[in-house]
C-alpha positions, 0 to 999 in steps of 0.5 A: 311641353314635351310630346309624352308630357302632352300624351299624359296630358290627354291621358289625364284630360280623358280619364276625367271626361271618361269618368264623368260621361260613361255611364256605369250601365256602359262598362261592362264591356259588353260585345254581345249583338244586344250590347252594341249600338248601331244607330241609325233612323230604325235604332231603337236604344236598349237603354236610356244608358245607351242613348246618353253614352252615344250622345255624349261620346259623339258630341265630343268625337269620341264615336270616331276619334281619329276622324278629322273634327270637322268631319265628326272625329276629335282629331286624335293622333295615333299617340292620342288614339292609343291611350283612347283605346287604354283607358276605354278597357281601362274601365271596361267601356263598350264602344259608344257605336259600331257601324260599317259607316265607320268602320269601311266608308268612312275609311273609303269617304276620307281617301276618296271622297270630296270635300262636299261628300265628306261634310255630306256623309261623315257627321252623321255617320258619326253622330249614328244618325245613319245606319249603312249597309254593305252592296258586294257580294252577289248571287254569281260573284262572292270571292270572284268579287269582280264579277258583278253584274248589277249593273248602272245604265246611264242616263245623263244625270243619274244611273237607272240601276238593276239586280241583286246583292247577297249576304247583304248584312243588316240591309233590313235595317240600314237607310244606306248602302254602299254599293259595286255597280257595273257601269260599262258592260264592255270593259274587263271585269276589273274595270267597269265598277263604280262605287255608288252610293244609294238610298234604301228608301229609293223606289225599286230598293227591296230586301228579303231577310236570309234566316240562317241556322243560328235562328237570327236573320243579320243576312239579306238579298238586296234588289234593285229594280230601275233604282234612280242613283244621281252622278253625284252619289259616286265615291271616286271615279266612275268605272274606277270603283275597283280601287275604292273597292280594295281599299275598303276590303282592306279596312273592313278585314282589319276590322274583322280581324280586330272583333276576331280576336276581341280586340274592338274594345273593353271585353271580359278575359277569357278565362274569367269566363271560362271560370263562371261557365264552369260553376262553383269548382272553377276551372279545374280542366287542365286541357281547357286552361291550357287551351284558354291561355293560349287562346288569349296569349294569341290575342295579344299577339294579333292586338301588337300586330294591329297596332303596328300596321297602325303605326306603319298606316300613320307613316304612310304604310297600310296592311296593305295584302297582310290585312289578308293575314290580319283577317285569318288569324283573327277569325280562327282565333274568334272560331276557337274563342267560342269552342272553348266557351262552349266546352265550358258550359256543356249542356248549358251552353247548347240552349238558345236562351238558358243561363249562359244566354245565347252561347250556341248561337254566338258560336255557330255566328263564328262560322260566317267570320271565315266567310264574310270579308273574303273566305279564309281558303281565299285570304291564304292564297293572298298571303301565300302570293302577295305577302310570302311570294311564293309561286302561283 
């Protein structure tokens, strides 16, 4: 059997599963905070839907296709792994689970991590039994991420760790997080970080909820009081934690980039949308539909884009600095998405729960997009430098 009769193969052998397992609540191609699953021991499920689309799809390793089985994945090469993601838009469903498990750790687990680490953390993340949580950011380090200054005592077995994280999306309701600590003191501040691994539940772990304008609360201060961390709990080697810290900012812009744009699975065009938005006369707005195809025209460009740093990652080529472009273009794209549907929807679309749901607050949340995973002034000057090389 030939390599595309193998792929038509798949195709064929997914479809089915696809029609058989996805529930009809779940093709709706939901991207909305209420739509997604996140898992995790605090999840409750929107619907008994939801739970069996999360079930099925990770009993099969669909929750994180391309994961080694072993670990959780179905083990989908990139050729398999295309027609996944086909034949998910192809009938329109939402992605069975969202997770920074599986969009940022477990990318880091699999290049750094050990054996026992893997078979350790990666099943659950995949099964959305636990949820995690992001410890980066601080009060004093944001964009000038090596300096943090939590900092990891060592006392023989473990780390007593001490301070704070900022912007801790979701900390409130994650069990883990994964986290930059300084573990020496004396060594430049590149160096001198270690990627550790710690429980939510500890002794000493408090979060504080930080309520933004949009009225929701995904944003935390983390602190971390004489927190006990065992030496095992570190991804990588100790004081290296840069390494692993750059690597996942790659995997986590890609990422960003991809929601950006709307490319992270099933979603409705944007000028269907539109259309509904603008009532009965549909969208008569010359400007607006211009506007809207070009939006989407932009889309489709950064989806081919994406897809062919994947191919490039399967030959042993990652994003890399470009991950920095990826991430621009697909925050402005997801910033100029939502001013559109607002222009569409006038006065409903500035209600906070009218007819159009919760459109000022999904357009206001965009703001952050060009802040979190690194600001875009910042990713500018990474692609200006590192992928232009131009001169500082």
């Amino acid at each position: 059997m030939s390599g595309n009769q193998t792929v038509e193969a798949f195709r064929a052998e997914l479809r089915g599963w696809l029609e058989e397992n996805c529930p009809q609540e779940m093709r709706d191609g939901g991207m909305s905070e209420d739509a997604i699953c996140w898992g995790g021991t605090q999840w409750t499920f929107s619907s008994p839907a939801q739970k069996d689309w999360l079930e099925r799809a990770a009993a099969k390793g669909y929750t994180v296709p391309t994961w080694p089985v072993e670990y959780g994945g179905a083990g989908l090469n990139r050729e398999e792994e295309k027609v996944f993601h086909e034949e998910m838009a192809r009938i329109n469903a939402r992605s069975p689970l969202q997770s920074f498990g599986i969009w940022m750790l477990g990318p880091a687990l699999l290049h750094f991590g050990t054996h026992e680490q893997k078979l350790h953390y990666l099943p659950p993340i995949a099964r959305g039994e636990i949820r995690w949580c992001q410890g980066y950011s601080e009060p004093g380090a944001g964009s000038d991420l090596a300096s943090v200054q939590t900092k990891g005592a060592d006392q023989g077995d473990h780390w007593l760790v001490n301070g704070q994280k900022i912007w801790t999306s979701y900390a409130d309701k994650a069990d883990w997080i994964f986290a930059l600590i300084r573990t020496d003191t004396d060594a430049p501040k590149h160096k001198g970080i270690s990627f550790l691994l710690i429980d939510m539940n500890d002794a000493g772990v408090e979060t504080r909820p930080i309520k933004m304008i949009s009225g929701i609360s995904p944003f935390c201060e983390t602190f971390f009081s004489d927190v006990k961390v065992p030496k095992h709990q570190i991804v990588g080697e100790e004081n290296r934690g840069w390494d692993v810290a750059k690597y996942l900012l790659t995997h986590e812009r890609e990422m960003i980039s991809g929601g950006g744009a709307g490319l992270s699975g099933g979603g409705r065009a944007l000028g269907a949308i539109l259309a509904e938005s603008a009532g009965e006369d549909g969208l008569t707005d010359a400007t607006l539909r211009a506007d809207a195809m070009r939006c989407e025209i932009d889309a489709l460009a950064i989806g081919l884009t994406l897809e062919r740093y994947k191919d490039q990652s399967e030959a042993g080529q990652g994003a890399g600095d470009a991950s920095a472009m990826l991430k621009y273009m697909g925050t402005e794209l997801n910033k100029q998405r939502h001013e559109l549907l607002m222009n569409a929807g006038g006065s409903d679309a500035l209600e906070w729960d009218g007819p159009l749901g919760n459109r000022a607050g999904d357009w206001l949340r965009t703001k952050a997009n060009s802040i979190e995973g690194g600001t875009s002034e910042v990713m500018l000057s990474i692609v200006s430098r590192r992928v232009l090389g131009l001169p500082g």
